[in-house]
C-alpha positions in Angstrom: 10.9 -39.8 -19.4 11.8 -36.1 -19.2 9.2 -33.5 -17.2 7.5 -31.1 -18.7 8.8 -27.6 -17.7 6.2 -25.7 -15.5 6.0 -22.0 -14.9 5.8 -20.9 -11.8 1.6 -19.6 -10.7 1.5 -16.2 -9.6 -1.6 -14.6 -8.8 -3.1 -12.2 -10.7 -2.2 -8.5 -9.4 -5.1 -6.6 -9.4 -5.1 -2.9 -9.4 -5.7 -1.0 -6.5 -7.4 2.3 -6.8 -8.9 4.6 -4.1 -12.8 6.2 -4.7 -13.0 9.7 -3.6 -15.5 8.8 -0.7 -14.4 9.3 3.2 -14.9 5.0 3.6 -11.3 3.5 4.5 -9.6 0.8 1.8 -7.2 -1.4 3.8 -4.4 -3.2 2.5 -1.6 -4.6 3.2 2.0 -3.2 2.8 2.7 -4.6 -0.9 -0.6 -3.2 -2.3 -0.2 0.0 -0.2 3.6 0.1 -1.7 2.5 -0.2 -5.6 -0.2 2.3 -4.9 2.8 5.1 -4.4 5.0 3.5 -6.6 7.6 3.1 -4.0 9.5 0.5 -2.1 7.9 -1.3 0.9 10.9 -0.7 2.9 10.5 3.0 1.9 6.7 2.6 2.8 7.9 1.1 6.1 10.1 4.0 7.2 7.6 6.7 6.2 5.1 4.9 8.6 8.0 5.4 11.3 9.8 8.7 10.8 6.7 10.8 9.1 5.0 12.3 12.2 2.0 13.5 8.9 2.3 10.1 7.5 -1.3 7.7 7.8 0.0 5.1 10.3 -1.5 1.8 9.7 -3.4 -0.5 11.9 -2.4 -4.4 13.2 -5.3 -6.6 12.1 -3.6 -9.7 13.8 -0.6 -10.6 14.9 1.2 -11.1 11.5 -1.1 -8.5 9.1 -0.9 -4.8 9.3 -3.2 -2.9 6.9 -2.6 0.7 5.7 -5.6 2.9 4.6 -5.4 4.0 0.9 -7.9 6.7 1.6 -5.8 8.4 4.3 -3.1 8.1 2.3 -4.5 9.4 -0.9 -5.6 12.3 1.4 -2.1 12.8 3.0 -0.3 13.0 -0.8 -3.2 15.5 -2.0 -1.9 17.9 1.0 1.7 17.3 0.3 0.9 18.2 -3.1 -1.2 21.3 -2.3 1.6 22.0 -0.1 4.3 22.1 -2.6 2.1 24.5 -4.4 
């Protein structure tokens, strides 16, 4: 009797979106990474060589959480900057 094939369950990636309030929106490194549309290991070494870069914050011994809000604040000045 042959198995039927099974798919793999992945959960559902929801979309992560900052309000304009001042309130912080942790999350962890993956959801902060999709949020800039970059790498985690690029998120990583921004965290660590940016001195202007949001740094984030250990919520245990194995999660670290990075502020959207600071960090939607920190690319609205580099692109005011640039301006």
């Amino acid at each position: 009797m042959q198995k039927a094939a099974t798919k793999p369950i992945h959960a559902p990636q929801r979309e992560v979106t900052t309000s304009h309030d001042t309130q912080p929106h942790y999350e962890r490194a993956k959801a902060a990474a999709r949020f800039l549309k970059i790498s985690e290991t690029t998120l990583w070494h921004w965290a660590k060589t940016r001195d202007d870069f949001p740094k984030p914050i250990k919520a245990g011994t194995r999660v670290t959480l990075f502020d959207l809000t600071a960090i939607q604040a920190w690319l609205q000045g580099q692109t005011e900057g640039a301006a």
